[in-house]
MDTraj code that builds the backbone (N, CA, C; nanometers):
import mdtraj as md
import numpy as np

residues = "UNK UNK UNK UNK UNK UNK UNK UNK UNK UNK UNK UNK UNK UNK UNK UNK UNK UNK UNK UNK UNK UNK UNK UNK UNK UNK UNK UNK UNK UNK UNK UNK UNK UNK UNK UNK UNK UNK UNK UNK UNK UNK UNK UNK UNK UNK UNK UNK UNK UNK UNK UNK UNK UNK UNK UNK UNK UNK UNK UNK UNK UNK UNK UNK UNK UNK UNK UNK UNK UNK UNK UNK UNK UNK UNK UNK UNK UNK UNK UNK UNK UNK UNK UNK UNK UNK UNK UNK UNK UNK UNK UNK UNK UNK UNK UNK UNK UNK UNK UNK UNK UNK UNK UNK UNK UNK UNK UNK UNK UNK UNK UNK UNK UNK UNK UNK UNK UNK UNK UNK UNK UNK UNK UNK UNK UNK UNK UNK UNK UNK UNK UNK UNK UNK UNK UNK UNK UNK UNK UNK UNK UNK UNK UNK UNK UNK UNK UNK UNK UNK UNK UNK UNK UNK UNK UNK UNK UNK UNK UNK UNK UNK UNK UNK UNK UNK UNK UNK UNK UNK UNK UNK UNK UNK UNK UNK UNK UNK UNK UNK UNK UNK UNK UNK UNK UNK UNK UNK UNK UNK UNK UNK UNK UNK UNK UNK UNK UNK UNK UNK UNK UNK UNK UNK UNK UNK UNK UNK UNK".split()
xyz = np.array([
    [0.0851, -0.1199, 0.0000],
    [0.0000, 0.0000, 0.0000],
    [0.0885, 0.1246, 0.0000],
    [0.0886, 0.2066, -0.1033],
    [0.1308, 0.3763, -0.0846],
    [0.1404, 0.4538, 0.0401],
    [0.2100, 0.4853, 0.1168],
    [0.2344, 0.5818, 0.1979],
    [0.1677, 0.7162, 0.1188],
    [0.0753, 0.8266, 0.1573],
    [0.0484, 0.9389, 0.1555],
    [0.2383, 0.9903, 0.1606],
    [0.2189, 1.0964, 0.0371],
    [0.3469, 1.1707, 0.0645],
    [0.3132, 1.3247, 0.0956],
    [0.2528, 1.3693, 0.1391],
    [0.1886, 1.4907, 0.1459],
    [0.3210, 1.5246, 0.2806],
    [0.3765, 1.4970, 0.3489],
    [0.4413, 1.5049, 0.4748],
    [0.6009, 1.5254, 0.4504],
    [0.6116, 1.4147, 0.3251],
    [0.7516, 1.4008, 0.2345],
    [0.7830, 1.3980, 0.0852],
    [0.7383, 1.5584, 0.0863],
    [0.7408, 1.5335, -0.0689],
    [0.8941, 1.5167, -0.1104],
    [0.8842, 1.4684, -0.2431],
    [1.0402, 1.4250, -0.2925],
    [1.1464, 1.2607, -0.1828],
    [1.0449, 1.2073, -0.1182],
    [1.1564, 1.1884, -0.0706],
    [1.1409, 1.0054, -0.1611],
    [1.0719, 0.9593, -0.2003],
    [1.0304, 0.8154, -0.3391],
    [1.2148, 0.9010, -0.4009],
    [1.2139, 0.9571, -0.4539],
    [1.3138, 1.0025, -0.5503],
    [1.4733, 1.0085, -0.4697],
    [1.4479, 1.0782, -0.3306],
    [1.6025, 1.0619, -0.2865],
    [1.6254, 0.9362, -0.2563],
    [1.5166, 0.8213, -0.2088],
    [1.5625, 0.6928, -0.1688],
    [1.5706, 0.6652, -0.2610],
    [1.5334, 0.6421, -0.4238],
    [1.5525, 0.5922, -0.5284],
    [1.7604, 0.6174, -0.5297],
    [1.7866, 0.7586, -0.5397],
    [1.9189, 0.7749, -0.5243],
    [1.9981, 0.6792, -0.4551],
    [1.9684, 0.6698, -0.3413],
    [2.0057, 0.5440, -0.2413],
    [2.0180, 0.4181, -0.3151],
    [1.8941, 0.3979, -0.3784],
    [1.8813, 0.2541, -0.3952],
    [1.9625, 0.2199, -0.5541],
    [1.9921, 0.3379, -0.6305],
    [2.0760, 0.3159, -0.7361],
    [2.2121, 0.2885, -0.6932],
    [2.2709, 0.3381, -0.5394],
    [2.4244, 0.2881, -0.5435],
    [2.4228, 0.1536, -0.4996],
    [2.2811, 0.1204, -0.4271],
    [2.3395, -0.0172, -0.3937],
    [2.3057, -0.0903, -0.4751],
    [2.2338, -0.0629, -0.6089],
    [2.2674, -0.1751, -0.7350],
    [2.3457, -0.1629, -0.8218],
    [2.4141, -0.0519, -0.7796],
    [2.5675, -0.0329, -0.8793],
    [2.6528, -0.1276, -0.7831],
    [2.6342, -0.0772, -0.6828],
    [2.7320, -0.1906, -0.5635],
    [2.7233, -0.3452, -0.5642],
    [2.5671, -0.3790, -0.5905],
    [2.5821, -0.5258, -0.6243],
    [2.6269, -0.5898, -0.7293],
    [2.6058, -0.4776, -0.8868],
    [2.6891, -0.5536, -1.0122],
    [2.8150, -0.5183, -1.0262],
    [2.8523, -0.4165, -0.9359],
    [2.9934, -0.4451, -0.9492],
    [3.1536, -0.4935, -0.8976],
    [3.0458, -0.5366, -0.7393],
    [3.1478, -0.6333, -0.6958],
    [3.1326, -0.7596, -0.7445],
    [2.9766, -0.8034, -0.7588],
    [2.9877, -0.8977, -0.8421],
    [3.0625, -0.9136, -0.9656],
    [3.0903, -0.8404, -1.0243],
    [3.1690, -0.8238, -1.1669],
    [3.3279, -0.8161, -1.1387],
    [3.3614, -0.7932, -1.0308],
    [3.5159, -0.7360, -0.9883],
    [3.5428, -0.9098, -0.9006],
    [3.4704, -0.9809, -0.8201],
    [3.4855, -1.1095, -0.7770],
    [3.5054, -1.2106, -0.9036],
    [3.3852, -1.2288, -1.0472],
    [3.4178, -1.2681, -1.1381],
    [3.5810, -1.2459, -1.1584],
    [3.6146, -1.1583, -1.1582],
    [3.7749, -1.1418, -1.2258],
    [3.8662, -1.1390, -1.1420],
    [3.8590, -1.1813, -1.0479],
    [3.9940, -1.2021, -0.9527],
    [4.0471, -1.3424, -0.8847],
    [4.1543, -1.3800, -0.8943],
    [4.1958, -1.5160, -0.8648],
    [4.2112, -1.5174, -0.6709],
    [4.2326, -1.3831, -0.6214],
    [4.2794, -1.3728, -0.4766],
    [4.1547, -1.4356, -0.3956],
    [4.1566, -1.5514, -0.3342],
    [4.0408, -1.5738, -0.3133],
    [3.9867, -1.4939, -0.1902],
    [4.0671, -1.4407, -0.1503],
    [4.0253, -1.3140, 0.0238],
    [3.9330, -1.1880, -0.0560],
    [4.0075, -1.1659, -0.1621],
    [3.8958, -1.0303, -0.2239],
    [3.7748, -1.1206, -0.2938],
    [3.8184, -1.1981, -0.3647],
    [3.6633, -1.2745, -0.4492],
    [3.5739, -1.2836, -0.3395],
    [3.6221, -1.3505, -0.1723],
    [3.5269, -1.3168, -0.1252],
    [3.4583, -1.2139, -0.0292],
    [3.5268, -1.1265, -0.0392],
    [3.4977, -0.9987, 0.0013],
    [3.4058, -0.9233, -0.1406],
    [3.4704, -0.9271, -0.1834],
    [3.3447, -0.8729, -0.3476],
    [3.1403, -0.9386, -0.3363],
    [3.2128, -1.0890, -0.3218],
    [3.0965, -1.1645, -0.2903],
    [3.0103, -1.0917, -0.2203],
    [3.0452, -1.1247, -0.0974],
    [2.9644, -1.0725, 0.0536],
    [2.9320, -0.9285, 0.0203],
    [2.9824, -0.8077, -0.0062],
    [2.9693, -0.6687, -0.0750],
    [2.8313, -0.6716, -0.1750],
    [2.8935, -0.7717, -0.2779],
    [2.7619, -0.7852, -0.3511],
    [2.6206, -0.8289, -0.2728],
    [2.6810, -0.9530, -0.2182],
    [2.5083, -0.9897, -0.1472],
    [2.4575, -0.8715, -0.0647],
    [2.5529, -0.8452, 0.0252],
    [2.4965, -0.7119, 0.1183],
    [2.4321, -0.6051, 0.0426],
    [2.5095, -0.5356, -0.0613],
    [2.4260, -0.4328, -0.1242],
    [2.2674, -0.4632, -0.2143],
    [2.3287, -0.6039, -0.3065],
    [2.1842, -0.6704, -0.3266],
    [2.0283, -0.6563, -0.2078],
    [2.0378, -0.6746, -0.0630],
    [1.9702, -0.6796, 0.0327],
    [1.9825, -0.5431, 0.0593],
    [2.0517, -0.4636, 0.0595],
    [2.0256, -0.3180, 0.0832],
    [1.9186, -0.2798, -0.0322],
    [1.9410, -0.2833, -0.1462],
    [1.8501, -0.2436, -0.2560],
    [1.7055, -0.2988, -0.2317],
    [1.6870, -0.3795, -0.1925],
    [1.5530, -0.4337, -0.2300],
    [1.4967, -0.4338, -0.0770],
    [1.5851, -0.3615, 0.0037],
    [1.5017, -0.2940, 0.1533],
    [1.4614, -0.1320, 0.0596],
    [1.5695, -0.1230, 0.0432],
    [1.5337, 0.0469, -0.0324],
    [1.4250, 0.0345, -0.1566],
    [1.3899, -0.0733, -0.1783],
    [1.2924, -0.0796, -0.3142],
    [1.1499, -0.0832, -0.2905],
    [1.1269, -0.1364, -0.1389],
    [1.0407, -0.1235, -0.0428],
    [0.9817, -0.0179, -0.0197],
    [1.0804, 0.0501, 0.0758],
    [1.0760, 0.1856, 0.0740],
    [0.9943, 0.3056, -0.0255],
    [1.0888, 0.2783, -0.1579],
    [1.0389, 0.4051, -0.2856],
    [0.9346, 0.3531, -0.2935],
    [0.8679, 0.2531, -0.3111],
    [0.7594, 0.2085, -0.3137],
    [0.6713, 0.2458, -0.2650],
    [0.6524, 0.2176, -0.0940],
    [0.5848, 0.2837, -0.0054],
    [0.5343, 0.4330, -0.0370],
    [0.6484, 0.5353, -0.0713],
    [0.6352, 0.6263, -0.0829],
    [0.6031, 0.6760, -0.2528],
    [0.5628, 0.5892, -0.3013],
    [0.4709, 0.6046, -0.4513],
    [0.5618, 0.5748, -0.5242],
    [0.7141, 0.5690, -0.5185],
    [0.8294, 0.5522, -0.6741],
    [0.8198, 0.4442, -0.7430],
    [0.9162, 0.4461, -0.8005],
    [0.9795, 0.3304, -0.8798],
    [1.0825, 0.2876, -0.8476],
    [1.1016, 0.1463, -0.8080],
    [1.2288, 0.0790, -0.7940],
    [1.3644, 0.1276, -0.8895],
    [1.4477, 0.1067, -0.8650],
    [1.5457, 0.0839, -0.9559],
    [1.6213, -0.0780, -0.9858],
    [1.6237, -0.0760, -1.1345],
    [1.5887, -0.1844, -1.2421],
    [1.6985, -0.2841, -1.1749],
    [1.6909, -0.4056, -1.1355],
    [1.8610, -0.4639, -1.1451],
    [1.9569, -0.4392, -1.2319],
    [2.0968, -0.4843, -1.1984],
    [2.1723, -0.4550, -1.2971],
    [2.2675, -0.3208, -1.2832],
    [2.1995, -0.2361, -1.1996],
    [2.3414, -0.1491, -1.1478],
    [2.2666, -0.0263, -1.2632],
    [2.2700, 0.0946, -1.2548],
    [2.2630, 0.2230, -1.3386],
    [2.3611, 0.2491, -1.4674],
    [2.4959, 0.2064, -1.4741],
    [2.5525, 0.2042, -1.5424],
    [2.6619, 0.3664, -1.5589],
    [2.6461, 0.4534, -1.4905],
    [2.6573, 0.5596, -1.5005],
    [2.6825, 0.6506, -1.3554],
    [2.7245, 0.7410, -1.3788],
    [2.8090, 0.7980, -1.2482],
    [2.9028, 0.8302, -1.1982],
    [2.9259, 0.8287, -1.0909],
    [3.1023, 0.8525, -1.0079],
    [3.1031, 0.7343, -0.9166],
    [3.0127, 0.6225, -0.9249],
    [3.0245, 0.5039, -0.8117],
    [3.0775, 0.3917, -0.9894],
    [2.9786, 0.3977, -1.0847],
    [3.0563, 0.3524, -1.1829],
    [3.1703, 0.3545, -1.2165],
    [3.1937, 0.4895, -1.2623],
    [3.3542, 0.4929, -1.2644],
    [3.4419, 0.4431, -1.2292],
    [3.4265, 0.4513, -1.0760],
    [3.4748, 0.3919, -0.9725],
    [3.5197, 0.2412, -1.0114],
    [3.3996, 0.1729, -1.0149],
    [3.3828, 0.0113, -1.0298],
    [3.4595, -0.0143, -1.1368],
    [3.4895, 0.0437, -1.2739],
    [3.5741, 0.0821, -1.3839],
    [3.7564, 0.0973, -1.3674],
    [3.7518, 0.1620, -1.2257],
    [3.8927, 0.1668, -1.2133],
    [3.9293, 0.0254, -1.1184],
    [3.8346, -0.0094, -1.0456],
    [3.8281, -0.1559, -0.9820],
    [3.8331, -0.2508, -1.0458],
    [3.7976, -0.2388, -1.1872],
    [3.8168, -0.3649, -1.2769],
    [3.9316, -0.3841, -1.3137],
    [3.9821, -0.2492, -1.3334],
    [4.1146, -0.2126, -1.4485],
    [4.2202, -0.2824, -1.2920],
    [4.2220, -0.2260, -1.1606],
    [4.3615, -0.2569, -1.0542],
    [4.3078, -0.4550, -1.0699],
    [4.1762, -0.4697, -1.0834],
    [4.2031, -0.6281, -1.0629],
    [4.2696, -0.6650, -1.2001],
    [4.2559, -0.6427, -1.3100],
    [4.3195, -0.6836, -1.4276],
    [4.4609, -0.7133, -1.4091],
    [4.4870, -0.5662, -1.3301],
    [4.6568, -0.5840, -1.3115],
    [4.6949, -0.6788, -1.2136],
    [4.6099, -0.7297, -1.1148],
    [4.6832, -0.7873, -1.0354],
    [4.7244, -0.6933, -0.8779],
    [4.6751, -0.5704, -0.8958],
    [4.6949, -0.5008, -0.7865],
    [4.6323, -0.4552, -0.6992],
    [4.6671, -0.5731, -0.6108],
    [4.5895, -0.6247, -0.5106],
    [4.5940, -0.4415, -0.4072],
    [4.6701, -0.3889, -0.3654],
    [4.6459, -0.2041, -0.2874],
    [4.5602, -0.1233, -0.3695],
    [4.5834, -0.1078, -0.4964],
    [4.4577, -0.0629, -0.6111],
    [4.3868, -0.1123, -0.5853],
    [4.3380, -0.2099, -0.5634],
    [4.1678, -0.2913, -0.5628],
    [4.1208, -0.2755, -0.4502],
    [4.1909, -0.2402, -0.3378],
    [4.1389, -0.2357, -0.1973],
    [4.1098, -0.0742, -0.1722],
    [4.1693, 0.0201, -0.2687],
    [4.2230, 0.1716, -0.2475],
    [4.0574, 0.1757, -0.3364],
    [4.0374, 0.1528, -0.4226],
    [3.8839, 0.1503, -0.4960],
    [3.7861, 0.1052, -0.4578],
    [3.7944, 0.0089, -0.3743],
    [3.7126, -0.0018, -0.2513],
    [3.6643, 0.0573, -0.1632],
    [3.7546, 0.1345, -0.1367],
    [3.7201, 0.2131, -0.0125],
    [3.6594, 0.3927, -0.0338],
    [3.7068, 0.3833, -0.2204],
    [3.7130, 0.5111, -0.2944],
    [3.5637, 0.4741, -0.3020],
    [3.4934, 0.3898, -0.3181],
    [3.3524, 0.3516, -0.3564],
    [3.2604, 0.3405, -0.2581],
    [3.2930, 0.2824, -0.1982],
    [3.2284, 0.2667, -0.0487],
    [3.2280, 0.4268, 0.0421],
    [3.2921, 0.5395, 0.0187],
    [3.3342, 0.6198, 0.0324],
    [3.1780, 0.7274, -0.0289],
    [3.2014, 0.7026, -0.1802],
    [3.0905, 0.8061, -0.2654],
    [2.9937, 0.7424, -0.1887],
    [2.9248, 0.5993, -0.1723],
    [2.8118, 0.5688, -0.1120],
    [2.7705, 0.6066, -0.0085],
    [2.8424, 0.6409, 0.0929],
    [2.8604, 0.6958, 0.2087],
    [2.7788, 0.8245, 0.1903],
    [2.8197, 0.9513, 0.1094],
    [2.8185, 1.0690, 0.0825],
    [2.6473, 1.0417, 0.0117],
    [2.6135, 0.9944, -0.0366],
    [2.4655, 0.9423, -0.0551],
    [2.3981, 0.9370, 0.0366],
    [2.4184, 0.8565, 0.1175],
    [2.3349, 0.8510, 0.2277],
    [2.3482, 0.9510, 0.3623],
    [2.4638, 1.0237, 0.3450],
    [2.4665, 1.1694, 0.3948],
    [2.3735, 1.2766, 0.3875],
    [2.3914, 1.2729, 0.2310],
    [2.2651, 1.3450, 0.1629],
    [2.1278, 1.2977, 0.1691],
    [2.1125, 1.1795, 0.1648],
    [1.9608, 1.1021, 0.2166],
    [1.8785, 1.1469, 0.4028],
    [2.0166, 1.1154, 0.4224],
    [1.9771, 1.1556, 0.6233],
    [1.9543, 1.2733, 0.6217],
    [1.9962, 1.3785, 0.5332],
    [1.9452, 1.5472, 0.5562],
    [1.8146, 1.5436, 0.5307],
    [1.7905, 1.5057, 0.5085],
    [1.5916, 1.4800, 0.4279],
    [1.4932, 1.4608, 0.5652],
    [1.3661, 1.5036, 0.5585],
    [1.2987, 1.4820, 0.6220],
    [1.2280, 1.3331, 0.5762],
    [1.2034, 1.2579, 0.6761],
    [1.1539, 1.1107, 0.6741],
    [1.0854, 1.0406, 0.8060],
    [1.0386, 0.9356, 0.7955],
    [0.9641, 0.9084, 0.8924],
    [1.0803, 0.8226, 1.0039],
    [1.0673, 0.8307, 1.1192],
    [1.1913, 0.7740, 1.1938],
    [1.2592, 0.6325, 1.1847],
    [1.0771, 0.5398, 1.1100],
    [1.1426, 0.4032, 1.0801],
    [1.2103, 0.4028, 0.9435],
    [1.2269, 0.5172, 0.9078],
    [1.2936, 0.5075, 0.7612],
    [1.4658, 0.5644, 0.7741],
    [1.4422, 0.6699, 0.8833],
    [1.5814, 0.6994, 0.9075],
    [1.6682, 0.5753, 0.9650],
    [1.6325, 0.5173, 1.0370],
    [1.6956, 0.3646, 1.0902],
    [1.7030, 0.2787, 1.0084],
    [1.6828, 0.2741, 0.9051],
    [1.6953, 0.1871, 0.7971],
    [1.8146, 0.2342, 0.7475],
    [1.8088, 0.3679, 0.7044],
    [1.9154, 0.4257, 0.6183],
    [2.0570, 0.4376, 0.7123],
    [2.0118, 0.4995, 0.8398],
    [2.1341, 0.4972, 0.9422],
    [2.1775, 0.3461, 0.9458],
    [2.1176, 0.2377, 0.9382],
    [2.1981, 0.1081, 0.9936],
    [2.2409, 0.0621, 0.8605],
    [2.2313, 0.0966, 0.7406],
    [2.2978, 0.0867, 0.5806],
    [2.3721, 0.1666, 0.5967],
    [2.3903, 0.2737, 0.6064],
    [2.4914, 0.4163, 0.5951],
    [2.6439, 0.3234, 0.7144],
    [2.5939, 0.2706, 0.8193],
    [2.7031, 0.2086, 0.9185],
    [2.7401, 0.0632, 0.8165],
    [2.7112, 0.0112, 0.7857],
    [2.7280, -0.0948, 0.6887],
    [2.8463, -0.0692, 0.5905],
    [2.7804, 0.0526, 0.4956],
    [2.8503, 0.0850, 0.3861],
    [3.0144, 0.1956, 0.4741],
    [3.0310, 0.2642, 0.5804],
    [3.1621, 0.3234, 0.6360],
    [3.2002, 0.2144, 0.7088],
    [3.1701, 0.0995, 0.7126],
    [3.2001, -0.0315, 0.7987],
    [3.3110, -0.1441, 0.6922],
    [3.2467, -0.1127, 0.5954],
    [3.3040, -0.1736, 0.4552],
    [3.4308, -0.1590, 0.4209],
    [3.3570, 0.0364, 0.4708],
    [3.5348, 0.1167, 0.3672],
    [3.6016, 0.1243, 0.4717],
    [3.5800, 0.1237, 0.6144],
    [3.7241, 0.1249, 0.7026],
    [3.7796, -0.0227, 0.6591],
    [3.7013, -0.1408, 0.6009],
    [3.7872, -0.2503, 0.6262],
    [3.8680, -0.2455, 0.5304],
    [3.8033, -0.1971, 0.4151],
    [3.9051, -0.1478, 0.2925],
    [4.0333, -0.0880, 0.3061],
    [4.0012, 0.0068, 0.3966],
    [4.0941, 0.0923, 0.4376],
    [4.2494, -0.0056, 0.5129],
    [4.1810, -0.0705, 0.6112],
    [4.2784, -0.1809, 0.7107],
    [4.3359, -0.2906, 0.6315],
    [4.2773, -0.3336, 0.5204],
    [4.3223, -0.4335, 0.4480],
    [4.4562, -0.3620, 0.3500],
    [4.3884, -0.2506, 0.3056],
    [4.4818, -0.1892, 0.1959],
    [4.6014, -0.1634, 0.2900],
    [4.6243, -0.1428, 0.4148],
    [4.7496, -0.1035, 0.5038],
    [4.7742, -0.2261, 0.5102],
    [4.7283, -0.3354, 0.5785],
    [4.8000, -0.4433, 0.6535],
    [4.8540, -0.5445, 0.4936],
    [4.7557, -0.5292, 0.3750],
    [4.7894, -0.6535, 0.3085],
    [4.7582, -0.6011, 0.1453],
    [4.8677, -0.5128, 0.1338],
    [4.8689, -0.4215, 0.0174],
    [4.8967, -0.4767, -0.0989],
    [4.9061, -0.5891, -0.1009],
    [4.9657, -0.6432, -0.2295],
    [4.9452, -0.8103, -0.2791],
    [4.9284, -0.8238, -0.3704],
    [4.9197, -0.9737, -0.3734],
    [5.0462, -1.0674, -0.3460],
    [5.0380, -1.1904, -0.3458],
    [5.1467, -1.2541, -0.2709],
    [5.2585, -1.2623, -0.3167],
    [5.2700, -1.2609, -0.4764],
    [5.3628, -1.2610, -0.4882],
    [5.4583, -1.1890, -0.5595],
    [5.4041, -1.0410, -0.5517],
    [5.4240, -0.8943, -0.5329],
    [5.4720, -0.8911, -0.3751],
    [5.4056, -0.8974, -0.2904],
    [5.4403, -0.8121, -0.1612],
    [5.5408, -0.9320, -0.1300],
    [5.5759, -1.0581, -0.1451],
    [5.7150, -1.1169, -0.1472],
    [5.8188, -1.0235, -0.2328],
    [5.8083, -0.9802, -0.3189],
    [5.8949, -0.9420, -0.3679],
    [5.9539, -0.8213, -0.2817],
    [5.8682, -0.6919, -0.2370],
    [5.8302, -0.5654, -0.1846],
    [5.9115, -0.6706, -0.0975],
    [5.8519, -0.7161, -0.0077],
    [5.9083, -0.7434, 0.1406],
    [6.0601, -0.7772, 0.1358],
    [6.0901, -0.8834, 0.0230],
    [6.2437, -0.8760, 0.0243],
    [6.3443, -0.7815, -0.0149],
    [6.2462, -0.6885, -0.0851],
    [6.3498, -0.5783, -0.0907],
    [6.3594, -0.4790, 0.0155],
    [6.2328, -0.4862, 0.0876],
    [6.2873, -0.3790, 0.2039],
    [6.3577, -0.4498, 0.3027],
    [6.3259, -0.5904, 0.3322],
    [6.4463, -0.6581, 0.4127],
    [6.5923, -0.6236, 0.3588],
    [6.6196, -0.6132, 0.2325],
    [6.7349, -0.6199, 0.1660],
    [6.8101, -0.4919, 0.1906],
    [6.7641, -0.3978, 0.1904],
    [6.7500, -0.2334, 0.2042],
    [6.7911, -0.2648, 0.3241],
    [6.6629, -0.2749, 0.4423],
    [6.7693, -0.2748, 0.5938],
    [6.8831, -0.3558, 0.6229],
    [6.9058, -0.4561, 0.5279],
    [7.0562, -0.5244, 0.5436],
    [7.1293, -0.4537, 0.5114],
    [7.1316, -0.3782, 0.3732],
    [7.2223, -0.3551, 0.3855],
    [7.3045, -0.1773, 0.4535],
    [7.1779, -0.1257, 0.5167],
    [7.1636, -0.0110, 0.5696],
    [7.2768, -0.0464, 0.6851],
    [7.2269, -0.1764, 0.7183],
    [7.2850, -0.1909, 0.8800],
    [7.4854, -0.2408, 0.8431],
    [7.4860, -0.3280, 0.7365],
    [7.6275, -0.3817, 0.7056],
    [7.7031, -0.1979, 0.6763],
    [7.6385, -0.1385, 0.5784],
    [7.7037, -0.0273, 0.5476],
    [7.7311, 0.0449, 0.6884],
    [7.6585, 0.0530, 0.8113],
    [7.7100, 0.1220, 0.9742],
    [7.8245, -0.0095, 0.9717],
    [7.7659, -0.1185, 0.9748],
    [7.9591, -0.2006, 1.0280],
    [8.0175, -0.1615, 0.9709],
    [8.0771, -0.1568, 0.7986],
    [8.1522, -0.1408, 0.7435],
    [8.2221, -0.0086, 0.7795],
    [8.1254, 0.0887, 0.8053],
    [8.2034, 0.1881, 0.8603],
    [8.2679, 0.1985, 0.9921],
    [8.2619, 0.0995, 1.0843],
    [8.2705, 0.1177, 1.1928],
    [8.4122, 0.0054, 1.2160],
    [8.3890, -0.0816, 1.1222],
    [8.4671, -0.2058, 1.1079],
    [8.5011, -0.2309, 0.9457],
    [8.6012, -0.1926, 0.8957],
    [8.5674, -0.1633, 0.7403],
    [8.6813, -0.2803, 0.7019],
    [8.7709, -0.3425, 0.7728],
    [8.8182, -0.4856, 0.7283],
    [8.7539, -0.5831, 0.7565],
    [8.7053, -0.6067, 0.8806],
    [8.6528, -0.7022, 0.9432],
    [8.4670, -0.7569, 0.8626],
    [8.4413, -0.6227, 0.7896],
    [8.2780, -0.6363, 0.7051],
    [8.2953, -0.6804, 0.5875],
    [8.3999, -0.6589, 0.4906],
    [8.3985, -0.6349, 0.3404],
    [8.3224, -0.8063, 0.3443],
    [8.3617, -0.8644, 0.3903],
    [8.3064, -1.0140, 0.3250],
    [8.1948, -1.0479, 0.3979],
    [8.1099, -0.9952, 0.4640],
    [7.9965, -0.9749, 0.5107],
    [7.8918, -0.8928, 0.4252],
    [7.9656, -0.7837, 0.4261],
    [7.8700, -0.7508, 0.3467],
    [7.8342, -0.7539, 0.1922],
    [7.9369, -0.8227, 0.1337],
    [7.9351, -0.8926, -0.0358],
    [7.8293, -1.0280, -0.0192],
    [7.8429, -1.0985, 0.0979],
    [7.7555, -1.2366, 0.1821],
    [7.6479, -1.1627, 0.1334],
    [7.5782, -1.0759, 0.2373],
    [7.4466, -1.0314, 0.2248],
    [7.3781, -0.9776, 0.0827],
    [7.5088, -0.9120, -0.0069],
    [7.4027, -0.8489, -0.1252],
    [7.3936, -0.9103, -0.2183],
    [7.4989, -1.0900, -0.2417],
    [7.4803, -1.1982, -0.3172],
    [7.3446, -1.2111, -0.2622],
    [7.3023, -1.2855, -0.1539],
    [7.1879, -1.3808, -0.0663],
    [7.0528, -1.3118, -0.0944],
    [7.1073, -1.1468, -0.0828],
    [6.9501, -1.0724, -0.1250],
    [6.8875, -1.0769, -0.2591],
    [7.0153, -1.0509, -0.3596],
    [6.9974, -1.0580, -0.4989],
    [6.9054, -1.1927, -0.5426],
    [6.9522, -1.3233, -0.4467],
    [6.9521, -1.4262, -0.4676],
    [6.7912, -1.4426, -0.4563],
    [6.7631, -1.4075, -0.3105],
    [6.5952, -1.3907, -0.2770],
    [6.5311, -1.3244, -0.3706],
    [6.5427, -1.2273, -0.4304],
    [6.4579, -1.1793, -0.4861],
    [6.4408, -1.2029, -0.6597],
    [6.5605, -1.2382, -0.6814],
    [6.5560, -1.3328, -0.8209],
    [6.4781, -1.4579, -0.7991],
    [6.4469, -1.5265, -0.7170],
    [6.4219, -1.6336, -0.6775],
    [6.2397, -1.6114, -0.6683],
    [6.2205, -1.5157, -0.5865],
    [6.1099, -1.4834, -0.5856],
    [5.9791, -1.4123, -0.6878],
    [6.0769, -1.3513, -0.8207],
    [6.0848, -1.2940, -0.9386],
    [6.0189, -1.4461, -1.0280],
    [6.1265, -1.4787, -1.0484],
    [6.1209, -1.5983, -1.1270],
    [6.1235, -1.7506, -1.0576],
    [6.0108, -1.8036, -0.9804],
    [5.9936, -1.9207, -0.9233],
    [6.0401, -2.0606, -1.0063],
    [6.0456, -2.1450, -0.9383],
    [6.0857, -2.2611, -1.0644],
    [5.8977, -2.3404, -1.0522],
    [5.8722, -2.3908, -1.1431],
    [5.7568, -2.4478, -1.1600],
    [5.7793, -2.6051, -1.1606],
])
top = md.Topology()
chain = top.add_chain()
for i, resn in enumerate(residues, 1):
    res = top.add_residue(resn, chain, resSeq=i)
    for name in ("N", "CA", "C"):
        top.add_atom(name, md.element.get_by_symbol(name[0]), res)
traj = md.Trajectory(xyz[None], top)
């Protein structure tokens, strides 16, 4: 049954807004999980998708109630949350696993700012609790985005590489203080270490199969 909007006019149309990011959000993590081998993001994309899927079709409820029109499955196609999903395709293509998490959080981010703009609206209180406990959902997302992109910036066997070179770097930061401190007693210490590093990271470069 129609909600009377006489109380809220315009507001079928701002939840419609709402309800277009979270079906851009469901086809395009779904679409960004399709293309990734990492199975920690495929299933993080997953879960993203289902969640926003169930956000939309609470919000489809909603416009409804208040006389609108749903928005169509399939995502809008268009925008700055698109885009977005566009540059998320392109860091998974590459393989870059801090890009894909940094677009994550760049996305989850614009959605946010939606429902910013939604909560300024006048609405009925069981509608603001809807949107407030989605709005915590979607900045819940992008801090994890955020924590993942710090703690686990890279795919594995990229951030092996990264990691042995900054190990390699503080080796030889620290041999170059002996050498100065002890400059006969290092020379063959520290030729040891920048064979062994070279060695790691060629190794890690080019695996044997």
């Amino acid at each position: 049954m129609t909600e009377t909007t006489d109380n809220h006019p315009g507001l079928a149309e701002i939840l419609r807004e709402v309800g277009k990011i979270c079906r851009d959000g469901e086809e395009g993590y779904r679409r960004a999980a399709d293309g990734v081998d990492d199975w920690q993001l495929r299933s993080m994309f997953l879960d993203l998708s289902r969640a926003r899927g169930e956000q939309a079709d609470e919000i489809d409820r909603l416009v409804q109630r208040f006389g609108g029109e749903p928005v169509p499955r399939g995502g809008t196609v268009a925008g700055a949350l698109h885009r977005s999903f566009l540059d998320l395709k392109a860091a998974v293509t590459n393989r870059n696993r801090r890009g894909v998490l940094d677009e994550v959080a760049r996305g989850e981010s614009f959605a946010e700012s939606v429902y910013d703009k939604a909560l300024r609206a006048e609405m009925p209180d069981d509608v603001r609790q809807i949107i407030l406990h989605q709005h915590d959902a979607v900045r819940e997302s992008r801090d994890r985005a955020r924590r993942l992109s710090e703690e686990y910036g890279w795919f594995p066997e990229t951030g092996m590489v990264n990691a042995l070179q900054d190990t390699g770097r503080r080796s030889v930061e620290r041999v170059q203080h002996q050498v100065a401190e002890h400059p006969m007693t290092s020379t063959v210490l520290a030729m040891g270490v920048g064979v062994l590093v070279g060695a790691l990271i060629a190794s890690a470069l080019h695996p044997r199969r």
